[in-house]
C-alpha positions in Angstrom: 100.9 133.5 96.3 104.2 131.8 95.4 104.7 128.6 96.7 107.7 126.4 97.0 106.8 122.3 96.2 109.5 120.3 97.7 109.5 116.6 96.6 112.7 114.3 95.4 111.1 112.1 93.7 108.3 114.3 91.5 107.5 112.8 88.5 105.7 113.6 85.1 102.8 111.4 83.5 105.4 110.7 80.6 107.6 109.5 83.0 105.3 107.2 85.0 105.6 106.4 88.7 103.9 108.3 91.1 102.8 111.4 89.9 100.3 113.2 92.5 102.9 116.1 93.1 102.4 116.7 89.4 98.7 116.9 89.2 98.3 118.8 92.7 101.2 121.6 91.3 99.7 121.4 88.3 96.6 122.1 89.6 98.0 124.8 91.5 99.6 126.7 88.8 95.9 126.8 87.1 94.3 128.3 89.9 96.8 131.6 89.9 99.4 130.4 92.2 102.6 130.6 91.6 104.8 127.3 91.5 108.5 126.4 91.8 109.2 122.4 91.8 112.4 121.8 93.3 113.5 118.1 93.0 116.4 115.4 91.6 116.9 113.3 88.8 119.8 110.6 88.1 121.6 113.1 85.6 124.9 114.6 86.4 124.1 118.2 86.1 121.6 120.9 87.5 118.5 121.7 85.3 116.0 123.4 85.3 112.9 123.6 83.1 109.1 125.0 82.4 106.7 121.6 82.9 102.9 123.1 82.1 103.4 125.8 83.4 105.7 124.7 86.7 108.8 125.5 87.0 111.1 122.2 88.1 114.6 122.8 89.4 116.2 119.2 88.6 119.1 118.2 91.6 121.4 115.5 90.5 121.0 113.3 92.7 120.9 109.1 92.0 118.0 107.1 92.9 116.6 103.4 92.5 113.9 101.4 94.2 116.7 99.1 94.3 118.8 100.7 96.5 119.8 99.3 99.6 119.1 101.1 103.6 123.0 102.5 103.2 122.7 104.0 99.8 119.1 105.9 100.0 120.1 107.2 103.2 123.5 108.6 100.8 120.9 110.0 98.6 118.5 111.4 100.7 121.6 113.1 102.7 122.7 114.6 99.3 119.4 116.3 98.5 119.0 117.6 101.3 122.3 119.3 100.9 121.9 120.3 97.4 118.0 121.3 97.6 119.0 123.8 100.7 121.7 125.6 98.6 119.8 125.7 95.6 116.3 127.2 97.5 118.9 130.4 98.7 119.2 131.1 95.2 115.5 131.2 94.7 113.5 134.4 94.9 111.5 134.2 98.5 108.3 131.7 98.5 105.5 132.6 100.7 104.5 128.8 101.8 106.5 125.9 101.7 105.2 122.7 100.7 107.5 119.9 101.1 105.7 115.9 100.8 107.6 113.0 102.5 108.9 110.5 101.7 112.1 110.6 102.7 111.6 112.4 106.1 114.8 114.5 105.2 112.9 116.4 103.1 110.5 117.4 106.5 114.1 118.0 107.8 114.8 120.3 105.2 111.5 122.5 105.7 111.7 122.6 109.0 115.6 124.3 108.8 113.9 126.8 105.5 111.5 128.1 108.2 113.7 129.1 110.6 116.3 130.2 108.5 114.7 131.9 106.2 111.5 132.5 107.9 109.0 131.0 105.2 106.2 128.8 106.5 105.7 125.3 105.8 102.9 123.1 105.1 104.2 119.2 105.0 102.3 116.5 103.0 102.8 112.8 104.6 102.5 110.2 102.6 104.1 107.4 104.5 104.6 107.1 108.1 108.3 107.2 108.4 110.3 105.8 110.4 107.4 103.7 111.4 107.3 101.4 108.0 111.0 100.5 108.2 111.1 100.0 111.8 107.4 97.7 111.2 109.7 96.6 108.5 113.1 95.8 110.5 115.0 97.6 108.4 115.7 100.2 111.0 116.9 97.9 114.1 119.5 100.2 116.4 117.5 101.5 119.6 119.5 104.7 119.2 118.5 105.5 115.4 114.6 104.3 116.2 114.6 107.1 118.9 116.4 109.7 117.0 113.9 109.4 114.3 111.3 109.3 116.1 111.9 112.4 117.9 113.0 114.2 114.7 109.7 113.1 113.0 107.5 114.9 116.1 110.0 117.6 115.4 108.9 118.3 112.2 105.6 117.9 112.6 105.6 120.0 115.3 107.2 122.9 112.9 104.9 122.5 110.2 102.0 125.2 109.9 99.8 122.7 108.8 99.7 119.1 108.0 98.1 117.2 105.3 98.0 113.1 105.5 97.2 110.9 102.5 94.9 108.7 104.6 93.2 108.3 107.7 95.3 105.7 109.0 98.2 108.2 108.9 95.8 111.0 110.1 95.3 109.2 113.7 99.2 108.5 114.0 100.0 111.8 113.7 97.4 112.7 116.2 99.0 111.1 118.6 102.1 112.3 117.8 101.4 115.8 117.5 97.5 116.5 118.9 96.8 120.2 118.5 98.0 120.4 115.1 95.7 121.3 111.9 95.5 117.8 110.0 94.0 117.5 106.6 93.3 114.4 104.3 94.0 114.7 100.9 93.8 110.9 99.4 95.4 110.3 96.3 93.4 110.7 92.9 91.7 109.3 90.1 92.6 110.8 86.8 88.6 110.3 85.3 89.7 112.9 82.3 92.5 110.4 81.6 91.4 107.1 82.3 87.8 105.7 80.9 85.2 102.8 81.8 85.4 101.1 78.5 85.0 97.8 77.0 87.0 95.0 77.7 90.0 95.2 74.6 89.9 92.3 73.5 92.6 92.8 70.5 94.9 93.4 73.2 94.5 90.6 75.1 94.9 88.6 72.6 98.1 90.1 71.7 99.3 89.7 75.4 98.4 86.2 74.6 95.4 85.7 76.8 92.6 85.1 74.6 89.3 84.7 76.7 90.8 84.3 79.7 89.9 86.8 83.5 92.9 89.0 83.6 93.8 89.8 87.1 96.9 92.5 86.5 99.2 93.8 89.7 101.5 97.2 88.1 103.4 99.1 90.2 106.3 99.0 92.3 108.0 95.3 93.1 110.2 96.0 96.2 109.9 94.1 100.3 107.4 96.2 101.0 104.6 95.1 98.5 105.3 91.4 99.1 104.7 89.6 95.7 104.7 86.3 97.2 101.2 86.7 98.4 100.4 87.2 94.7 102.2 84.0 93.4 100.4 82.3 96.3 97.1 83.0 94.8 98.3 82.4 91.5 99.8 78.6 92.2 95.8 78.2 93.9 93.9 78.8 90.9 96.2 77.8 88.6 94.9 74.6 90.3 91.2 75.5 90.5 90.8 76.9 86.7 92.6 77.3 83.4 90.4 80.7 82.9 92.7 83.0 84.9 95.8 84.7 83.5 97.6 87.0 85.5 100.5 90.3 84.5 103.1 91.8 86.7 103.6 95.3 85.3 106.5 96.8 86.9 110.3 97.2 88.3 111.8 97.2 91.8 114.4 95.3 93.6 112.4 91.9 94.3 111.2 91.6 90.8 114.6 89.0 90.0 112.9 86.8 93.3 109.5 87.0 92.3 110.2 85.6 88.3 112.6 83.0 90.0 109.5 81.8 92.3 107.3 81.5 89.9 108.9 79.5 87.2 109.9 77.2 90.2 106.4 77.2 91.0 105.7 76.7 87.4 102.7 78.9 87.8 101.5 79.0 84.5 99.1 82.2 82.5 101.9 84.8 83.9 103.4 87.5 82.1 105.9 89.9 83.4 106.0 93.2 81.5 108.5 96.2 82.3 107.2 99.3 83.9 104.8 101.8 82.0 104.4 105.6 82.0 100.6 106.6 82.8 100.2 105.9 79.1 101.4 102.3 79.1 99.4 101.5 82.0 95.5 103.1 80.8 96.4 101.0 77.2 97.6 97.6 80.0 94.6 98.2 82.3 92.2 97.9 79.4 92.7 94.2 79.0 92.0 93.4 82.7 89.7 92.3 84.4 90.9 93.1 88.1 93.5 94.3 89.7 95.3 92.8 92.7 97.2 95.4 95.4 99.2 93.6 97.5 101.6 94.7 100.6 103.2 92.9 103.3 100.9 92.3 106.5 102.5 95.1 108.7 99.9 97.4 110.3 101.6 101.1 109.3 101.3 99.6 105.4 97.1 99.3 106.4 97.4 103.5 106.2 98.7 103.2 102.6 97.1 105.5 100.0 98.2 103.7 96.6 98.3 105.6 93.4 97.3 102.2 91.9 94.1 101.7 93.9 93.0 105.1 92.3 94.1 104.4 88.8 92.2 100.7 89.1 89.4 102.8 90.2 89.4 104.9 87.6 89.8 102.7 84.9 86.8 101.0 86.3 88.1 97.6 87.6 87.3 95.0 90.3 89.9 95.9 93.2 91.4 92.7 95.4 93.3 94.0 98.2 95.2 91.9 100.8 96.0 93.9 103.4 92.9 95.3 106.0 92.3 99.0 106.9 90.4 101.6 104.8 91.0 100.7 101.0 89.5 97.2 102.0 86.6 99.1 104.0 86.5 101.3 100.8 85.9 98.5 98.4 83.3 96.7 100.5 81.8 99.1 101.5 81.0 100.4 98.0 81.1 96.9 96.2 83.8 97.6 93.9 86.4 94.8 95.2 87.1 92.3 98.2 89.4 91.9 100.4 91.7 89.0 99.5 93.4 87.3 102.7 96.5 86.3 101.9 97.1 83.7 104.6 93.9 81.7 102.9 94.8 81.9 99.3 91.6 78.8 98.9 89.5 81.3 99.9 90.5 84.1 97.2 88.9 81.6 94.9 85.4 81.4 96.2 85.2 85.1 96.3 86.4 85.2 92.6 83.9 82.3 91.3 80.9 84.8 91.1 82.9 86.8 88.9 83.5 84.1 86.5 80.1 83.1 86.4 78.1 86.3 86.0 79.5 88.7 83.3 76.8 91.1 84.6 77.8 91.4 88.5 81.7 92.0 87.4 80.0 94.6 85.4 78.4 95.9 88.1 81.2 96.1 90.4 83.8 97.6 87.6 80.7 100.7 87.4 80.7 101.2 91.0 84.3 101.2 90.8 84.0 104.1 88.4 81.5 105.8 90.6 83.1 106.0 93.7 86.7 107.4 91.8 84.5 110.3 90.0 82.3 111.2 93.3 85.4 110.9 95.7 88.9 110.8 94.3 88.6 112.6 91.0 91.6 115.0 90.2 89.8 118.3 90.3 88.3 117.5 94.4 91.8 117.0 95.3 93.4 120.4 93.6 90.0 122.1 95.8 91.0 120.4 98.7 94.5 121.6 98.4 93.5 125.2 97.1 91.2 125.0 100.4 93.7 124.5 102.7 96.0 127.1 101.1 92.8 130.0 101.6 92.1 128.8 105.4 89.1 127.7 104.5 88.4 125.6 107.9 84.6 125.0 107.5 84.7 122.2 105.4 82.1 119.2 105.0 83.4 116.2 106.9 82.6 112.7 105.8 84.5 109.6 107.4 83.3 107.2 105.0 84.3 108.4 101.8 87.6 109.5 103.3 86.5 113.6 102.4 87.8 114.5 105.5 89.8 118.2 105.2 90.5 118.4 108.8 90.7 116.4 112.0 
């Protein structure tokens, strides 16, 4: 079977970021299918390469996190344009499978299948346009409606669906009720990532010698909401001088965020620039925790974040401030807590255990590790996926763990 991945933003472990399209394609490609990655980067010129085994058609189109609404709707337009040219060049796929975001790229599937008469499967991993309306980005009665009906449209042509969570899973439900949805969470890379020792040559190069290293790594944009972080910070800044903390990361709020805290004059923070999958495994290994933060909107409660799973994986204590199923994860399995961010006094007495009782940390940095091998490991993901591809619709449900393959 030849299948035709879709995603403008796919990205390599060397290059960092978000890289489940990579692992899933990958993953593919192993298994006997045949894959063709058709995608952009911020060069001038068309390329096209062999990645393990995947062949990547490279778009040129421009991208940043920092972009504003008016410039990555620009971009999005352009790919669109550019991908739907370059796929009628391509020999004929038998499945498309195209991953959101931007919902243009649903667009684009949706005009494949009925032009060319190739199915498609599409892979949501944010509800859009529900997190910039949530967001008030996207303000204009007329656009909220015309996006809104375009999303049901897509759904609506797509053979199958597959949701990153079970938050998104119910949405589209109501959207779209009779359609076959899957959950396929993102993963923990247990080959790459270990349960190890704390490093503590590293941390003392960082410059934290002996202190509880809560790290946040990942994007820094409106969405994720750093304040909450600095909040927490400024509070036990006051409570302890045992605490350090890292920012790991680039985005477009990450000039705000260093301005607020040395106004603050929060002290035990480091900012360090954004890592490949590399940099972050060596980062991670001087931690102690690992704090995931988003604004309070409810569509960012259906989030599936790549650096829950890494945290995970790298067996560390997870502090989450938003509610939904990553906090009912961590609980629930006694891996992390749930960190509200409107009551930044009471972060601290969940925390105080941990500071106390080398052993319980321990504890909850192994279960940590447990619940990313028996649930979110790399190789029950590519299953899932290579499930979905075979029809395989008898498949073992399990709300809990989020194992679900189909609603």
């Amino acid at each position: 079977m030849k299948i035709l991945y879709i995603h403008q933003y796919f990205k390599t472990p060397e290059e960092g970021g978000a890289i489940r399209s990579y692992y899933l394609a990958q993953g593919l490609a192993e298994h006997g299918y045949e894959v063709e990655m058709v995608t952009s980067h911020n060069k001038a010129k068309y390329e096209k390469k062999n990645i393990d085994g995947l062949i990547v058609h490279y778009l040129p189109v421009s991208y940043d996190n920092a972009f504003g609404f008016l410039k990555r709707i620009v971009a999005f337009i352009k790919f669109y344009r550019l991908a739907y040219k370059k796929i009628k060049s391509i020999p004929k796929a038998d499945v498309i499978y195209a991953t959101s975001t931007p919902l243009t790229v649903g667009l684009l599937a949706l005009r494949l299948k009925r032009r060319l008469k190739i199915p498609y499967y599409f892979e949501v991993r944010d509800l859009w346009p529900e997190a910039p309306i949530q967001m008030g980005v996207i303000k204009n009665w007329f656009l909220k409606n015309w996006l809104v009906r375009l999303e049901k449209r897509i759904y609506q042509g797509a053979d199958k669906i597959i949701a990153l969570s079970p938050g998104i899973r119910d949405h589209i439900i109501k959207v779209v009720p009779n359609k076959p949805i899957y959950i396929i969470p993102n993963m923990s890379d247990c080959k790459f990532f270990n349960l190890t020792l704390k490093n503590k040559k590293l941390e003392e190069e960082i410059g934290f010698k002996d202190k509880f290293i809560i790290g946040y790594f990942g994007a820094i944009g409106r969405v994720n909401k750093l304040d909450y972080f600095l909040d927490f910070m400024e509070m036990l800044n006051k409570a302890t001088r045992n605490v350090a903390f890292l920012i790991v990361g680039k985005g477009g709020d990450l000039p705000g965020i260093k301005e607020q805290a040395k106004k603050r004059g929060i002290r035990n923070l480091k900012f360090l620039p954004f890592q490949n999958k590399e940099g972050i495994r060596h980062l991670l290994s001087a931690m102690d925790a690992t704090y995931i933060s988003f604004d309070q909107k409810p569509v960012l409660e259906t989030n599936s974040p790549n650096k829950y799973f890494d945290a995970l994986a790298a067996g560390k204590l997870v502090i989450t401030n938003t509610n939904g199923w990553v906090r009912e994860m961590v609980e629930t399995h006694q891996c992390g807590f749930y960190a509200d961010p409107q009551n930044p006094k009471a972060i601290y007495t969940k925390l105080k255990p941990f500071f106390k009782d080398p052993n319980l940390l321990l504890k909850y940095q192994k279960n940590a590790r447990n619940l990313a091998e028996l649930y979110y490991s790399r190789e029950i993901q590519v299953q899932k996926l290579i499930s979905i591809f075979n029809n395989e619709y008898h498949l073992k449900i399990n709300e809990e763990s989020v194992y679900i393959l189909t609603a």
